[in-house]
C-alpha positions in Angstrom: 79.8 105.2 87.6 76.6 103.3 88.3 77.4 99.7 89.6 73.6 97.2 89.4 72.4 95.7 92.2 73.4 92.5 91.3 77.1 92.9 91.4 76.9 95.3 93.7 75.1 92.6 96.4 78.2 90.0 95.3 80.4 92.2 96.2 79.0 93.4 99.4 78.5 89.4 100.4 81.9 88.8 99.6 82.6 91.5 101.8 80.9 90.2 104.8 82.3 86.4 104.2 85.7 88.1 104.4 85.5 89.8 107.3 83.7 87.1 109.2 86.4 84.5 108.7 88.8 87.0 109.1 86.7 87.6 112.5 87.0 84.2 113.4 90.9 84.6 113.6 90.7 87.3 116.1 92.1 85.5 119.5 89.6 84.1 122.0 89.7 86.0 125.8 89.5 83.6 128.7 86.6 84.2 130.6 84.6 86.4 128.4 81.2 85.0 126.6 82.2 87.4 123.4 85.8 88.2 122.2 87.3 91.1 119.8 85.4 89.1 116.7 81.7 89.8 118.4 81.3 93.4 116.6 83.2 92.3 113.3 81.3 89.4 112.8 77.5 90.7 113.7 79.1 94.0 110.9 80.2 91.0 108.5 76.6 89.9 108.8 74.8 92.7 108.0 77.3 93.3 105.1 75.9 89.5 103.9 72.3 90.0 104.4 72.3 93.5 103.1 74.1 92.0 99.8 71.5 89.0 99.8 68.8 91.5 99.5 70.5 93.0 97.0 71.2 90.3 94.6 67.3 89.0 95.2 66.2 92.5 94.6 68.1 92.3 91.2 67.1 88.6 90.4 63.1 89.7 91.1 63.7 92.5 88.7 65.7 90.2 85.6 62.3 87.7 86.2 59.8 90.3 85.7 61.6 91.2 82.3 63.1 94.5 83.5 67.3 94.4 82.5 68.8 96.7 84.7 72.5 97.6 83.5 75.2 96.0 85.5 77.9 98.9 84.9 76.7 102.1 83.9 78.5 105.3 83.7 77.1 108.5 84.7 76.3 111.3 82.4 78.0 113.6 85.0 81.5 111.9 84.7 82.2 112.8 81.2 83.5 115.8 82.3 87.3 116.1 83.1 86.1 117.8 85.8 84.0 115.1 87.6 86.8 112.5 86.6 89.2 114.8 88.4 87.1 114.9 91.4 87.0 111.5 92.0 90.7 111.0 91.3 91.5 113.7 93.9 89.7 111.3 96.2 91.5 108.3 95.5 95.0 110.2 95.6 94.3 111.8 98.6 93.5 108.2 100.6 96.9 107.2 99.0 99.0 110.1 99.8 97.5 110.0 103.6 98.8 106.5 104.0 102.0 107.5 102.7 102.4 110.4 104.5 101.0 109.8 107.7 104.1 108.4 109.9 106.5 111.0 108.3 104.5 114.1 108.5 101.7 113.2 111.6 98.1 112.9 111.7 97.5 116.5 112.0 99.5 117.9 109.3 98.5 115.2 106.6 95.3 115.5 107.1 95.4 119.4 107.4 97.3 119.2 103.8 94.8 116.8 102.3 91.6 118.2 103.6 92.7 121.4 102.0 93.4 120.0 98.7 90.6 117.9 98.3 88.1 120.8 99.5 89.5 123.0 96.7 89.7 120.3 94.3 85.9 119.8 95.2 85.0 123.3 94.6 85.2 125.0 97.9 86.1 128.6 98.6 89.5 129.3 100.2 87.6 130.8 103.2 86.2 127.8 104.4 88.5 125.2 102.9 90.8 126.5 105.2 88.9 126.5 107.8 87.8 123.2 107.5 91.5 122.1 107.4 92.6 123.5 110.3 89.7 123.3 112.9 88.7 119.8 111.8 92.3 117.3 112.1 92.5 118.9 115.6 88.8 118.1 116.4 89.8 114.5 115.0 92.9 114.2 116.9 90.8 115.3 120.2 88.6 112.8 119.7 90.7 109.9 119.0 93.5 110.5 121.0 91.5 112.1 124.1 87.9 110.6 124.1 89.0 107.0 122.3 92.8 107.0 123.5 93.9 106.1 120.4 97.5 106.4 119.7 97.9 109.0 116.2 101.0 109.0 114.1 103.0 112.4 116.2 104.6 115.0 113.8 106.1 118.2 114.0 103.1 119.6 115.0 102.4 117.2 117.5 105.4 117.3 119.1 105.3 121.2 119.3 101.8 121.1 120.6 101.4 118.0 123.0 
């Protein structure tokens, strides 16, 4: 699916607007010249001007007499296959909020990064691989570089 520039830059502008004003909720800390909106609202930003570059880039093209489509789909997704693909994707960003309290980080995401790398092809070999080095790299990461608190499992709670 081929989305034009044109709607493409709305959407990303609408983005931006979003998450500015949803920036500018964000609570103000006493003392500090920049609170917790600085970084969402200079992202926000770019989002905007990105999207305004977009939509001019698009406008520039209608004037000249070039049409570019505003929705397109791609030759390649007329397969089952490539329409499974990108289902697999969507399911699995479902199926890891659903599952990530119950089952922990490391297990969901072991479990989805294993089905989506065969859904997208991959060979067992390094699928699993993938889904078993990986999550704990993640949870490393986030839990011991970032201290960010992951949802504990069974595996989890054997483990750490």
């Amino acid at each position: 699916m081929k989305l034009g520039d044109l709607p493409l830059g709305l959407l990303a502008c609408l983005f931006g607007l979003a998450v500015i004003f949803e920036a500018a909720r964000f609570p103000v800390m006493a003392g500090m010249a920049y609170g917790p909106e600085f970084f969402p609202t200079i992202i926000g930003a770019g989002f905007c001007i990105c999207g305004l570059f977009l939509v001019s880039g698009d406008l520039r093209s209608r004037l000249t007499g070039n049409r570019p489509a505003l929705f397109a789909l791609e030759p390649a997704l007329h397969s089952g296959k490539a329409l499974l693909r990108a289902f697999a994707v969507l399911i699995s960003v479902v199926l890891f909020v659903l599952l990530v309290k119950p089952l922990g980080f490391l297990l969901t995401l072991s479990l989805l990064m294993l089905f989506l790398l065969r859904s997208l092809a991959a060979g067992w070999r390094v699928s699993l691989a993938l889904a078993v080095l990986l999550p704990f790299a993640l949870h490393l990461c986030f839990t011991g570089l970032l201290r960010v608190p992951l949802p504990r499992g069974v595996i989890e709670s054997l483990l750490f």
